[in-house]
PQR file with spaces between the fields and no chain letter, atoms N, CA, C, O and H, PARSE charges and radii, in Angstrom:
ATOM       1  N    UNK     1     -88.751  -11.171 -122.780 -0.4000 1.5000
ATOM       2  CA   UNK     1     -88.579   -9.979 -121.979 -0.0000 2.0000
ATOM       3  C    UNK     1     -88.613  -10.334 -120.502  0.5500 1.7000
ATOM       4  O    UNK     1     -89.316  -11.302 -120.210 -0.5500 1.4000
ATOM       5  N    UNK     2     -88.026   -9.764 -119.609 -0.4000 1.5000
ATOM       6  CA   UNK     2     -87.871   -9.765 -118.307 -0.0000 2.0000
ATOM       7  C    UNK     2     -88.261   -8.586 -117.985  0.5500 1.7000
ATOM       8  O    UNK     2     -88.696   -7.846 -118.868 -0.5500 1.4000
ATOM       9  H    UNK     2     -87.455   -8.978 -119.846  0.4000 1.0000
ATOM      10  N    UNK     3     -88.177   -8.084 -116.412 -0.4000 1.5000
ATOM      11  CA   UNK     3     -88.359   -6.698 -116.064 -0.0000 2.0000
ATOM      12  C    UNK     3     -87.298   -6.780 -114.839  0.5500 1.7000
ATOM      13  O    UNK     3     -86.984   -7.810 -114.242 -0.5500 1.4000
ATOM      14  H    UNK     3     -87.824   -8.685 -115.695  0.4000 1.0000
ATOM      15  N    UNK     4     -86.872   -5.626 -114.624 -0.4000 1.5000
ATOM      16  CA   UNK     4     -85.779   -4.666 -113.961 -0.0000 2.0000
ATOM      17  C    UNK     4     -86.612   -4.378 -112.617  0.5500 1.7000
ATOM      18  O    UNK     4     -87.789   -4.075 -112.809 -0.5500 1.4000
ATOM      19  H    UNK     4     -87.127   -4.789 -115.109  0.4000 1.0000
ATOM      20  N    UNK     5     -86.261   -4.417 -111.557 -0.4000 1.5000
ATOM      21  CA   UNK     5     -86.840   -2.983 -110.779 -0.0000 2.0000
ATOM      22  C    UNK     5     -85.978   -2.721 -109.776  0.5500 1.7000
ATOM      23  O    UNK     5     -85.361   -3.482 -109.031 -0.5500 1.4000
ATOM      24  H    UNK     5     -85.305   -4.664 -111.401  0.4000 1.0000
ATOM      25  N    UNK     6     -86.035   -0.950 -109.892 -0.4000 1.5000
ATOM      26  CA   UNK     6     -84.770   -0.203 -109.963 -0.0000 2.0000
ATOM      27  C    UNK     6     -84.512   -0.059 -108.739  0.5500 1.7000
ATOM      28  O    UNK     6     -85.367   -0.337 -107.898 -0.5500 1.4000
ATOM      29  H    UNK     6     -86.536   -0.332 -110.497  0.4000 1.0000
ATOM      30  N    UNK     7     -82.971    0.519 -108.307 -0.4000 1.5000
ATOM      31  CA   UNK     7     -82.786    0.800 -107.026 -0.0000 2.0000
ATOM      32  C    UNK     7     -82.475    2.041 -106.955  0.5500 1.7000
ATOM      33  O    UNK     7     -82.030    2.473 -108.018 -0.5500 1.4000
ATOM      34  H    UNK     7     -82.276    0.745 -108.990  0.4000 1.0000
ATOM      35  N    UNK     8     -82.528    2.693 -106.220 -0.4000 1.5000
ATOM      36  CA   UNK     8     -82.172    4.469 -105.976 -0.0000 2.0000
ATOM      37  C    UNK     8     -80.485    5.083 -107.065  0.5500 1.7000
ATOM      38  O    UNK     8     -79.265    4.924 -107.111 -0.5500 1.4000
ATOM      39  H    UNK     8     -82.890    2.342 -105.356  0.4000 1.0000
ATOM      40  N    UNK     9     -81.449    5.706 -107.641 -0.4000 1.5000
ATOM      41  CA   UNK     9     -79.893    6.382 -107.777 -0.0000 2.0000
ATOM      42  C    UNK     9     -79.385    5.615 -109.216  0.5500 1.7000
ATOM      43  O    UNK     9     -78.401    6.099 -109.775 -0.5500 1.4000
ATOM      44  H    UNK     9     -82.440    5.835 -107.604  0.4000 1.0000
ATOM      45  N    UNK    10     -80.114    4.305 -109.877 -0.4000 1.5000
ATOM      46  CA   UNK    10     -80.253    3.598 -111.341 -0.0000 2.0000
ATOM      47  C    UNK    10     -80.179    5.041 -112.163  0.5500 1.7000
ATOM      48  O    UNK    10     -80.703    6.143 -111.998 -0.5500 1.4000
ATOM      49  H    UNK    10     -80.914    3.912 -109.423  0.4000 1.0000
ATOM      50  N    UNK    11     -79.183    4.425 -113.216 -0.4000 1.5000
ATOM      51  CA   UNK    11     -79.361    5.256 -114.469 -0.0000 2.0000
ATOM      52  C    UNK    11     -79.778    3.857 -115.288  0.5500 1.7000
ATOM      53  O    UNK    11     -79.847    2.664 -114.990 -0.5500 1.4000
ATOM      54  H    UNK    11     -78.758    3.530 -113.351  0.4000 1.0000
ATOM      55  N    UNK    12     -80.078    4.875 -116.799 -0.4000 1.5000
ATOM      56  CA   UNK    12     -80.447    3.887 -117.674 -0.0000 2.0000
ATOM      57  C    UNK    12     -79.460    3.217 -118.517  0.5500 1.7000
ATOM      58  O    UNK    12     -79.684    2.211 -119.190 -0.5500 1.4000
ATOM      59  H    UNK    12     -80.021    5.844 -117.041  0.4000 1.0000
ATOM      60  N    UNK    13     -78.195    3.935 -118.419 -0.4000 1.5000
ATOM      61  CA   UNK    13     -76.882    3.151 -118.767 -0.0000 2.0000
ATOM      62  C    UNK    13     -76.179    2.402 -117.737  0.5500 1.7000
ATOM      63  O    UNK    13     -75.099    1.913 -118.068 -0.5500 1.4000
ATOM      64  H    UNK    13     -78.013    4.752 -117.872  0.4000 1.0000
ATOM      65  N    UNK    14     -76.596    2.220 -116.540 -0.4000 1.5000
ATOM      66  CA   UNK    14     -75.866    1.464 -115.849 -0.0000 2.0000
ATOM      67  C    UNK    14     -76.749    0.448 -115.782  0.5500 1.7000
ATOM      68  O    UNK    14     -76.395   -0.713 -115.575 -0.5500 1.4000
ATOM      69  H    UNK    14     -77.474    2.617 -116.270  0.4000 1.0000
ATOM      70  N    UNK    15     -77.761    0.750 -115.925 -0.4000 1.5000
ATOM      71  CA   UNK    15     -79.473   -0.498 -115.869 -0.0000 2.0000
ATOM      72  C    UNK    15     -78.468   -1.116 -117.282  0.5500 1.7000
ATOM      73  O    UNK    15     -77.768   -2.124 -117.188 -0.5500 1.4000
ATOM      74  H    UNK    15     -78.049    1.693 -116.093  0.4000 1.0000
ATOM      75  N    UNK    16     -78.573   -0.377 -118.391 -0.4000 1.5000
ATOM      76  CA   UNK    16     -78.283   -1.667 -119.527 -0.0000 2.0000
ATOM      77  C    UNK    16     -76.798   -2.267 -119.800  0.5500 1.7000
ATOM      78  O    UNK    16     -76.508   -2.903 -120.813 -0.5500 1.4000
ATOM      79  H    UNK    16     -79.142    0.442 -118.467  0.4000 1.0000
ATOM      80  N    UNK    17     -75.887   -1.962 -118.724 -0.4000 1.5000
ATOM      81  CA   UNK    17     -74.844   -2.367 -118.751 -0.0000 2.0000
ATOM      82  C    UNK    17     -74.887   -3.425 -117.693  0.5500 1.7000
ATOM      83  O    UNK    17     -74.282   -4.419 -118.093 -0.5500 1.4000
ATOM      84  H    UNK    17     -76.122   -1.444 -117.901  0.4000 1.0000
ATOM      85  N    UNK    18     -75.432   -3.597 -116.362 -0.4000 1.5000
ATOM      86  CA   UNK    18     -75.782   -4.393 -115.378 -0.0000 2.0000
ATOM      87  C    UNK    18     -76.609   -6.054 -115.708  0.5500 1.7000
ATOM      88  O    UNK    18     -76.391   -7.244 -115.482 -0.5500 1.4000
ATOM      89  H    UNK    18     -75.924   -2.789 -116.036  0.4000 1.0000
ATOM      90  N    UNK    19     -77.582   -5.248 -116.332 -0.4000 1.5000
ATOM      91  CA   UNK    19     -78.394   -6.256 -116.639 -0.0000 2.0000
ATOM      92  C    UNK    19     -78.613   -6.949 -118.591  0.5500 1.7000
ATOM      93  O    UNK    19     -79.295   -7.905 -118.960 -0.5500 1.4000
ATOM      94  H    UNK    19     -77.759   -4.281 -116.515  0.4000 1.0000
ATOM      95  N    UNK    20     -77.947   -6.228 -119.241 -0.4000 1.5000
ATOM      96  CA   UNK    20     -77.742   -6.865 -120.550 -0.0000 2.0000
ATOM      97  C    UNK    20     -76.641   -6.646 -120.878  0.5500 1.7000
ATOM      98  O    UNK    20     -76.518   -6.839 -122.088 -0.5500 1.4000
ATOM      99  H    UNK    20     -77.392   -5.451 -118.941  0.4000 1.0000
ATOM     100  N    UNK    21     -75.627   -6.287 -120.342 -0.4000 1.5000
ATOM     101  CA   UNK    21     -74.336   -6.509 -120.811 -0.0000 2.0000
ATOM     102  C    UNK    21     -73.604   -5.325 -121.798  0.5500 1.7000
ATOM     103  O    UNK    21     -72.639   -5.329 -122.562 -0.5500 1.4000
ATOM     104  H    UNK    21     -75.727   -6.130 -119.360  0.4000 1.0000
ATOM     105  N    UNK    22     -74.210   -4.710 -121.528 -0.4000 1.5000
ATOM     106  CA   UNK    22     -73.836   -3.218 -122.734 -0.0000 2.0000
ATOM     107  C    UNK    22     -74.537   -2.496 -122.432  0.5500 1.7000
ATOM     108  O    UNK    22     -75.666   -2.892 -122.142 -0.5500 1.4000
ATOM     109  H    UNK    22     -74.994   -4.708 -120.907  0.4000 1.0000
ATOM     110  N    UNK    23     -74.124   -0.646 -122.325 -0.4000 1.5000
ATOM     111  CA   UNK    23     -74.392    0.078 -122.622 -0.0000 2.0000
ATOM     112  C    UNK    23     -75.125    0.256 -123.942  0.5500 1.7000
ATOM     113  O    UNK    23     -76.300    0.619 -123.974 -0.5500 1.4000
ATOM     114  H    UNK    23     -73.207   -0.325 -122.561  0.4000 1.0000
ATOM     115  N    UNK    24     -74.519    0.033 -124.865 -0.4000 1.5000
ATOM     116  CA   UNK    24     -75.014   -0.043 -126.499 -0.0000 2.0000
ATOM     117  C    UNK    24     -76.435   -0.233 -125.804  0.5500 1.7000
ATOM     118  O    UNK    24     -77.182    0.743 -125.878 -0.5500 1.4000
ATOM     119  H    UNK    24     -73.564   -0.262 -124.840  0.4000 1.0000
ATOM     120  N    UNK    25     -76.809   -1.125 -125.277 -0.4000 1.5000
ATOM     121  CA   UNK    25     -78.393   -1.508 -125.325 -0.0000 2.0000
ATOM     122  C    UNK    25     -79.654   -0.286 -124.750  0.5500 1.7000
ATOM     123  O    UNK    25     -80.882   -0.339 -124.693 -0.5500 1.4000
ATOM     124  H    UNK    25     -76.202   -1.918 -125.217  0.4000 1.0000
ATOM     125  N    UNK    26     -78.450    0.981 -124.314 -0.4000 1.5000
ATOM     126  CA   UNK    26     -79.665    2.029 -123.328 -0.0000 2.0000
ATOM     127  C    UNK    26     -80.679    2.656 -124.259  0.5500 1.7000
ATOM     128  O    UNK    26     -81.801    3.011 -123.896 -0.5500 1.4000
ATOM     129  H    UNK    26     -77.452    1.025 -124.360  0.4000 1.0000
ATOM     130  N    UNK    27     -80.230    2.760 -125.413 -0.4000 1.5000
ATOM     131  CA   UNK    27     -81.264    3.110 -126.103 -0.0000 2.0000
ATOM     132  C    UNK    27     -82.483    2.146 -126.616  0.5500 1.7000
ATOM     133  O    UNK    27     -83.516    2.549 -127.151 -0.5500 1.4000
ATOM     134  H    UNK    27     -79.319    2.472 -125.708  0.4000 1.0000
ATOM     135  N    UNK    28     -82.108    0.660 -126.313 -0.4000 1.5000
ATOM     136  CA   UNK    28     -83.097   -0.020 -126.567 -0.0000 2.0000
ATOM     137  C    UNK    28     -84.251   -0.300 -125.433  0.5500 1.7000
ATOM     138  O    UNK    28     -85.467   -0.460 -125.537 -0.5500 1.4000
ATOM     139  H    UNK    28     -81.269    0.333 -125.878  0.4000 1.0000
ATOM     140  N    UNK    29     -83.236   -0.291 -124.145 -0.4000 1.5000
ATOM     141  CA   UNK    29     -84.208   -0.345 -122.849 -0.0000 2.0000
ATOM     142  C    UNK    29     -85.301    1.385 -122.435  0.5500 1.7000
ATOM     143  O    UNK    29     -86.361    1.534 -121.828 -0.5500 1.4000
ATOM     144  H    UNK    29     -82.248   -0.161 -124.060  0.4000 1.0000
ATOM     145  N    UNK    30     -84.525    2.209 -123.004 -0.4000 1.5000
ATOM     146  CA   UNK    30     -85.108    3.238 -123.073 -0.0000 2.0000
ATOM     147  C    UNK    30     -86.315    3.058 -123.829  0.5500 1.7000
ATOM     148  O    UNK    30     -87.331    3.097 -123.135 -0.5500 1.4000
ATOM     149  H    UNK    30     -83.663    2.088 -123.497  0.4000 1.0000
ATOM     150  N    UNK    31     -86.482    2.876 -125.021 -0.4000 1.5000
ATOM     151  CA   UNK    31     -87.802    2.518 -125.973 -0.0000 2.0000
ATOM     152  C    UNK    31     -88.320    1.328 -125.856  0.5500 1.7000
ATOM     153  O    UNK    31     -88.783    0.842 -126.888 -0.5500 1.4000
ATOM     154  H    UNK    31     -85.656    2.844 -125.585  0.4000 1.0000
ATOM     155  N    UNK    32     -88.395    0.518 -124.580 -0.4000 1.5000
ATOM     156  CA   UNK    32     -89.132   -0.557 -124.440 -0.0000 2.0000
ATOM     157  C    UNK    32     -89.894    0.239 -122.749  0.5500 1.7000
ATOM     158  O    UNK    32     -90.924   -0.203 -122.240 -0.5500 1.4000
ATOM     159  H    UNK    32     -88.019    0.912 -123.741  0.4000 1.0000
ATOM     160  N    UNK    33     -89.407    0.957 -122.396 -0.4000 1.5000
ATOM     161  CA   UNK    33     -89.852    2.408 -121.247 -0.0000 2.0000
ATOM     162  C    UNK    33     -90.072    3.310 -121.469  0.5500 1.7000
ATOM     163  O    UNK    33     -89.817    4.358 -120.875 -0.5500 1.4000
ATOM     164  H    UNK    33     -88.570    1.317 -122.810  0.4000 1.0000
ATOM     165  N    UNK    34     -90.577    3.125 -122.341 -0.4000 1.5000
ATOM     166  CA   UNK    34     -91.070    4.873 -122.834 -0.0000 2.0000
ATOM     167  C    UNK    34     -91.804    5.861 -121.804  0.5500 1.7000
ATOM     168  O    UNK    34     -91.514    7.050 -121.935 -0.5500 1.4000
ATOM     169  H    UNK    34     -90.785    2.274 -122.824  0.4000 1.0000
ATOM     170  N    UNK    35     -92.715    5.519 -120.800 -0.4000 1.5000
ATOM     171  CA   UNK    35     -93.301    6.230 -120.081 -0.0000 2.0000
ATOM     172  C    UNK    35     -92.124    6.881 -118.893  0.5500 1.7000
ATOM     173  O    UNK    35     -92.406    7.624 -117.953 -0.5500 1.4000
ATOM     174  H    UNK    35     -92.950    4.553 -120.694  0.4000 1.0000
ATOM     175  N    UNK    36     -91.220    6.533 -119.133 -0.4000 1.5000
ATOM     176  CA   UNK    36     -89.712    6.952 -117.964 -0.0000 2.0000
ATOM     177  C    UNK    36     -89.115    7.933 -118.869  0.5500 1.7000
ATOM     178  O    UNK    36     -88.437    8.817 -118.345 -0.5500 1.4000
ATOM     179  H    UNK    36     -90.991    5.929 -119.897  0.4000 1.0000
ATOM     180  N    UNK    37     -89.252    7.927 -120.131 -0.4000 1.5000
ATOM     181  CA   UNK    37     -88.074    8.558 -121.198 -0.0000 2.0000
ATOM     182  C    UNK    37     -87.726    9.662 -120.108  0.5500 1.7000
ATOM     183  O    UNK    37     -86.578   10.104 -120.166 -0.5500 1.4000
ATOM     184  H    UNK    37     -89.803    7.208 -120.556  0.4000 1.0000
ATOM     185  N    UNK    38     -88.553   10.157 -119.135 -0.4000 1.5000
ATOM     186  CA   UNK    38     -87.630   11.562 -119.176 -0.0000 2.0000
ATOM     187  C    UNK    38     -86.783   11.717 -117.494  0.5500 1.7000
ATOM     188  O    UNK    38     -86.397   12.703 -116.866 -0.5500 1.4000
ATOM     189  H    UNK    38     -89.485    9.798 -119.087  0.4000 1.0000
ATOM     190  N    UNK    39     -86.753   10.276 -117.214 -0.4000 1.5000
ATOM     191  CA   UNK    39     -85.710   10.189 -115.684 -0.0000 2.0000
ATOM     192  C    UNK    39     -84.770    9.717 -115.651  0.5500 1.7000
ATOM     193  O    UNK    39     -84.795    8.505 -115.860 -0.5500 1.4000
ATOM     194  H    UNK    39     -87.066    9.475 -117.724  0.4000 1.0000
ATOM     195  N    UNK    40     -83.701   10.225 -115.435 -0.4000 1.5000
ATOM     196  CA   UNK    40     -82.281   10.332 -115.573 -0.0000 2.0000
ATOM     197  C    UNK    40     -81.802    9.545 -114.619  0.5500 1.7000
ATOM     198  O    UNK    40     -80.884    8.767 -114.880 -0.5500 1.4000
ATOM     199  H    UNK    40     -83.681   11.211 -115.265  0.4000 1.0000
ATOM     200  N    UNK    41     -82.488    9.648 -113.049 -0.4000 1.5000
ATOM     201  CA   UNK    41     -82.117    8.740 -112.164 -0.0000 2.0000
ATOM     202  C    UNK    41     -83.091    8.691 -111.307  0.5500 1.7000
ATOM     203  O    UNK    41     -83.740    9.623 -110.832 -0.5500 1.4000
ATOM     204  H    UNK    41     -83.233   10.280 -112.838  0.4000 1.0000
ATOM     205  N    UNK    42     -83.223    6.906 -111.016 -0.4000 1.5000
ATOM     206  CA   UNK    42     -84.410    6.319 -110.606 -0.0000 2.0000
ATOM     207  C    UNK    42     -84.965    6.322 -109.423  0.5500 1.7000
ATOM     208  O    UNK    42     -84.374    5.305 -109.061 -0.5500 1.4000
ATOM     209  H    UNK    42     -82.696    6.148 -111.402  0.4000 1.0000
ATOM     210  N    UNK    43     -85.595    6.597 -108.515 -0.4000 1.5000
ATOM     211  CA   UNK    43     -85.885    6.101 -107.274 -0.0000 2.0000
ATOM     212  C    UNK    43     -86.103    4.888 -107.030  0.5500 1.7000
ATOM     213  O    UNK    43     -86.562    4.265 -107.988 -0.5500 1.4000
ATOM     214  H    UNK    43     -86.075    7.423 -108.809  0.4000 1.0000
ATOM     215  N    UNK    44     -85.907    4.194 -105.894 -0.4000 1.5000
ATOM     216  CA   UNK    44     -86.216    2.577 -105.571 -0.0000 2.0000
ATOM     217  C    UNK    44     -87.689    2.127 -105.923  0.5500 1.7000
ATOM     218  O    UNK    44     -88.622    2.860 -105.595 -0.5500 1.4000
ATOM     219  H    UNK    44     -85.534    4.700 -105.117  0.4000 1.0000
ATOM     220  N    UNK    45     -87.952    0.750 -106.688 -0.4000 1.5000
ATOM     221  CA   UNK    45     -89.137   -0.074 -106.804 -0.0000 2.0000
ATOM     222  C    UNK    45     -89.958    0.565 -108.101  0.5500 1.7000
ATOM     223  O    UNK    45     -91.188    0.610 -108.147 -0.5500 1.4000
ATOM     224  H    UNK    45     -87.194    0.155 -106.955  0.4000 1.0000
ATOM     225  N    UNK    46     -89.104    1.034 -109.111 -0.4000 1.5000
ATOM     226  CA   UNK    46     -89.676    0.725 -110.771 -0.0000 2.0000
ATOM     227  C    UNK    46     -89.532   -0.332 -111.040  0.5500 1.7000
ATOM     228  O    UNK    46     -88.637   -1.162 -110.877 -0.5500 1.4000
ATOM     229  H    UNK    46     -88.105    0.997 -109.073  0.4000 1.0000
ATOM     230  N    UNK    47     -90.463   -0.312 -111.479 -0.4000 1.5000
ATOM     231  CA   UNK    47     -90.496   -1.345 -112.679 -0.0000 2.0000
ATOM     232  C    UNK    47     -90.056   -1.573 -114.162  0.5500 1.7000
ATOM     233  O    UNK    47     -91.014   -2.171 -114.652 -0.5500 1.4000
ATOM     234  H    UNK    47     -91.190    0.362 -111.611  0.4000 1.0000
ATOM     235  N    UNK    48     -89.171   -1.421 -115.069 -0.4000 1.5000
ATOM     236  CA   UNK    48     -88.825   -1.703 -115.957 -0.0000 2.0000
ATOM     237  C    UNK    48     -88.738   -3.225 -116.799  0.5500 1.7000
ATOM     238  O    UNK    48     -88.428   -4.366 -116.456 -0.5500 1.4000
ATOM     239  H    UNK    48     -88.393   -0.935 -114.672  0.4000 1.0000
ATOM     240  N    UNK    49     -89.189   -2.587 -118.091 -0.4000 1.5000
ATOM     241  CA   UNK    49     -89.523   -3.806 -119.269 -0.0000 2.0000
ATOM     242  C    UNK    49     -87.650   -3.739 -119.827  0.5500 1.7000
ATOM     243  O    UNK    49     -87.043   -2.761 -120.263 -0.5500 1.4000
ATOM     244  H    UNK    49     -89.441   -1.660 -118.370  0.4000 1.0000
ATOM     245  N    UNK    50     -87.081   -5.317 -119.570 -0.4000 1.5000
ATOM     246  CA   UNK    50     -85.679   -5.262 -120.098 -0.0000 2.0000
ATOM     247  C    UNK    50     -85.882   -6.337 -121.310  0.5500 1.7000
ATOM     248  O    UNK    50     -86.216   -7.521 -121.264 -0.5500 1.4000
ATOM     249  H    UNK    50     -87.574   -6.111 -119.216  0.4000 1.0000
ATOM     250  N    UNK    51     -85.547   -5.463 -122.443 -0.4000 1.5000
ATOM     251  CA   UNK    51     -85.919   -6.386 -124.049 -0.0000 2.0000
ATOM     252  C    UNK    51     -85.095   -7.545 -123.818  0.5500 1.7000
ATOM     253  O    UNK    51     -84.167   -7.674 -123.019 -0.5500 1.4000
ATOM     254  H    UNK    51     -85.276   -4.501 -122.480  0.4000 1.0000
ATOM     255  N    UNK    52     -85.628   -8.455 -124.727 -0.4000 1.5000
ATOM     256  CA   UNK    52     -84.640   -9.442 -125.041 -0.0000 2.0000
ATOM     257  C    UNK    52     -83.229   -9.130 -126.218  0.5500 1.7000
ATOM     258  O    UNK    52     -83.272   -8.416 -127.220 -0.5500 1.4000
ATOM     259  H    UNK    52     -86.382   -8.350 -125.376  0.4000 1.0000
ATOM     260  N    UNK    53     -82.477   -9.635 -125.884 -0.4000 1.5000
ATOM     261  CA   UNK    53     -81.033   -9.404 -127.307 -0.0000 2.0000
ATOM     262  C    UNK    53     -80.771  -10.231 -127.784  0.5500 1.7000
ATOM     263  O    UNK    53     -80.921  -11.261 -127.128 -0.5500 1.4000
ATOM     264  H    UNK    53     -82.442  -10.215 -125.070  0.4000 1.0000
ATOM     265  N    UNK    54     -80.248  -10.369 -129.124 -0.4000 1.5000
ATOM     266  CA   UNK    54     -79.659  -11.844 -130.025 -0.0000 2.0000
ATOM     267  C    UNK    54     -78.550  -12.220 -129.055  0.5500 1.7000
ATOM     268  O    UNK    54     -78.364  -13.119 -128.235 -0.5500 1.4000
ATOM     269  H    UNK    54     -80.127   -9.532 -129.657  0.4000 1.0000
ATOM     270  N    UNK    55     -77.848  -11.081 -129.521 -0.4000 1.5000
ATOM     271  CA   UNK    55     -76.663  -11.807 -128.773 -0.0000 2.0000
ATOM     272  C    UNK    55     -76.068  -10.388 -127.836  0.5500 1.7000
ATOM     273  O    UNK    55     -76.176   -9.183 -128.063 -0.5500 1.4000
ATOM     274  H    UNK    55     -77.998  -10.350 -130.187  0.4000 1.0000
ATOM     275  N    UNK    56     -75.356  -11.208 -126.618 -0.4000 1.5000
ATOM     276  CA   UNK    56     -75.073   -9.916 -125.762 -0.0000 2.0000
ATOM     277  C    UNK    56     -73.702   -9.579 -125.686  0.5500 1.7000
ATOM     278  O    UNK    56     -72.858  -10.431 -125.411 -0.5500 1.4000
ATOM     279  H    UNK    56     -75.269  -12.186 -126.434  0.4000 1.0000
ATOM     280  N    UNK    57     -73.357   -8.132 -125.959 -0.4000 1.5000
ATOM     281  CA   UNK    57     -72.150   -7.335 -126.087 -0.0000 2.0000
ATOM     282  C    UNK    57     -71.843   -6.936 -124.799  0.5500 1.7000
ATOM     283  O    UNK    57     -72.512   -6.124 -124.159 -0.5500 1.4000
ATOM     284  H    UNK    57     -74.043   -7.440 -126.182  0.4000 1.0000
ATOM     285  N    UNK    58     -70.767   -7.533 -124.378 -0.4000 1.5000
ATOM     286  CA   UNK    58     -69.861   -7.037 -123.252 -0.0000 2.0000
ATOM     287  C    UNK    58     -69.124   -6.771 -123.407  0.5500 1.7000
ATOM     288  O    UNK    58     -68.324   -7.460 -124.040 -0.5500 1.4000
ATOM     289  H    UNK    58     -70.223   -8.192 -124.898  0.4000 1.0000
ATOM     290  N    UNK    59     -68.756   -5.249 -122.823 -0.4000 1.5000
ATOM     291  CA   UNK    59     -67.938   -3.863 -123.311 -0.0000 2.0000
ATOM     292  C    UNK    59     -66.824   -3.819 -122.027  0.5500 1.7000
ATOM     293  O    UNK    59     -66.845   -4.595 -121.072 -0.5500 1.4000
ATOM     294  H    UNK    59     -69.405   -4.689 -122.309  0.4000 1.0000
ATOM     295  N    UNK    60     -66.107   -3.011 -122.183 -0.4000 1.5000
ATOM     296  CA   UNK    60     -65.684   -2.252 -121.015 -0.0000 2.0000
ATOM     297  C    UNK    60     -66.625   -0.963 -120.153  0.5500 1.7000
ATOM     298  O    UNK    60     -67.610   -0.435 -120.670 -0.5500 1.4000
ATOM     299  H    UNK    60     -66.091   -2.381 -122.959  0.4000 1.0000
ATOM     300  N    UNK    61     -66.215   -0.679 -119.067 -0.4000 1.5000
ATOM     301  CA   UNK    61     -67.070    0.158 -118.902 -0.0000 2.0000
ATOM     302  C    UNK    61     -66.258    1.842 -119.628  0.5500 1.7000
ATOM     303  O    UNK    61     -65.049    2.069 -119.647 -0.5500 1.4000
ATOM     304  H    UNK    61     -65.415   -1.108 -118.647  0.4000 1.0000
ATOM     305  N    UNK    62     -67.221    2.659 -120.077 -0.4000 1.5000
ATOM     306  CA   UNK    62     -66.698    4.228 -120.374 -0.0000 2.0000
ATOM     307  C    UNK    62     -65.412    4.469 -119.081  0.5500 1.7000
ATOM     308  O    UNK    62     -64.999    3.792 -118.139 -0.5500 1.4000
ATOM     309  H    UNK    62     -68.204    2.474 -120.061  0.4000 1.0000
ATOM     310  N    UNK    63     -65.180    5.456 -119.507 -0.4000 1.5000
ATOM     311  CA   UNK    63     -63.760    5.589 -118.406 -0.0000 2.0000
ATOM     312  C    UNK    63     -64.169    6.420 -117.015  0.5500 1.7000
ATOM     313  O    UNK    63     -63.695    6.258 -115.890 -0.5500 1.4000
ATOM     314  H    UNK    63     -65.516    6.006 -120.272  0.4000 1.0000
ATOM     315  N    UNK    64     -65.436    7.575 -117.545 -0.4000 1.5000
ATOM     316  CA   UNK    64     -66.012    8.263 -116.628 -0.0000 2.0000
ATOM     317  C    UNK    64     -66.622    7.056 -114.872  0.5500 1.7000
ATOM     318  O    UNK    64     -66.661    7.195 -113.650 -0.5500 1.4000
ATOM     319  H    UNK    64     -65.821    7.707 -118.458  0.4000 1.0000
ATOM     320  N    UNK    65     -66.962    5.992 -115.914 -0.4000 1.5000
ATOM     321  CA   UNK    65     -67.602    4.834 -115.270 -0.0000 2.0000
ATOM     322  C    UNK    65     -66.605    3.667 -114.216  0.5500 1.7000
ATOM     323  O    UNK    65     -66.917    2.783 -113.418 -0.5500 1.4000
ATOM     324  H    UNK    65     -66.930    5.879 -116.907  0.4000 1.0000
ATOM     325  N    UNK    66     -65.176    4.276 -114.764 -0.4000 1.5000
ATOM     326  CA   UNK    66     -64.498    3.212 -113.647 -0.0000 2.0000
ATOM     327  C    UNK    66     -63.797    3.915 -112.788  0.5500 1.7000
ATOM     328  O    UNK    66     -63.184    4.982 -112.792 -0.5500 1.4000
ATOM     329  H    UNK    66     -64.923    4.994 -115.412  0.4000 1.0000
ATOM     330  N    UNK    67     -64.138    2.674 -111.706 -0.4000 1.5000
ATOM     331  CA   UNK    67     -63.828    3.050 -110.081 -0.0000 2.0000
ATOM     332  C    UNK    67     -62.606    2.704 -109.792  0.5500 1.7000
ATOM     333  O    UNK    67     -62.391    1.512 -109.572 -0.5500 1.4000
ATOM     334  H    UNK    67     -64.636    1.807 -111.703  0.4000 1.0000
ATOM     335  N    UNK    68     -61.543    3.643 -109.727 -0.4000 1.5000
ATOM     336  CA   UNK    68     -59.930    3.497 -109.982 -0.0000 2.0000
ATOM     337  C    UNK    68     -59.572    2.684 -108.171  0.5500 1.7000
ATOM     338  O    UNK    68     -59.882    3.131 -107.067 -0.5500 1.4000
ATOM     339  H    UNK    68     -61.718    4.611 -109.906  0.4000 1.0000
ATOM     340  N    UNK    69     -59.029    1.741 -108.432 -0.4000 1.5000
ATOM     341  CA   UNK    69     -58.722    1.356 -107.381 -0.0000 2.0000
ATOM     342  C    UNK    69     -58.276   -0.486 -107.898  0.5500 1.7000
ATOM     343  O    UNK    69     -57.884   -1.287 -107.050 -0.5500 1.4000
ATOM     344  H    UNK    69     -58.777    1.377 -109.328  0.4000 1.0000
C-alpha cells in the first residue's frame, strides 16, 4: 500500500484513474477510505490509503472525462 494526498478539487475516480490506472479501482480505493466514504471532492492535504493491485488496468478515460482538444 502507498498513500495519496489529495489536491483540491480530487475526486475518487480521478484519484483511481491517476494513480492506479483505472477507474474500475474507485471502489476499491473507496473501501480502503472508508472514513471519506462520504466526499465527493477533496480539499488539499488528505491523506489517502491507495491499495495495492495484481495487475493494473488501463482504460480510456469515460467520455464525460475527456478534454476535447
Amino acid at each position: 500500500m502507498t498513500t495519496y494526498r489529495t489536491t483540491q478539487g480530487d475526486m475518487w475516480d480521478s484519484i483511481a484513474y491517476r494513480i492506479m490506472g483505472s477507474t474500475k479501482y474507485t471502489d476499491l480505493l473507496i473501501r480502503a477510505n472508508r472514513q471519506h466514504i462520504n466526499t465527493f471532492f477533496f480539499p488539499a492535504g488528505i491523506n489517502l490509503t491507495v491499495p495495492d493491485v495484481d495487475e493494473p488496468i488501463y482504460d480510456k478515460l469515460p467520455p464525460w472525462k475527456v478534454v476535447p482538444g
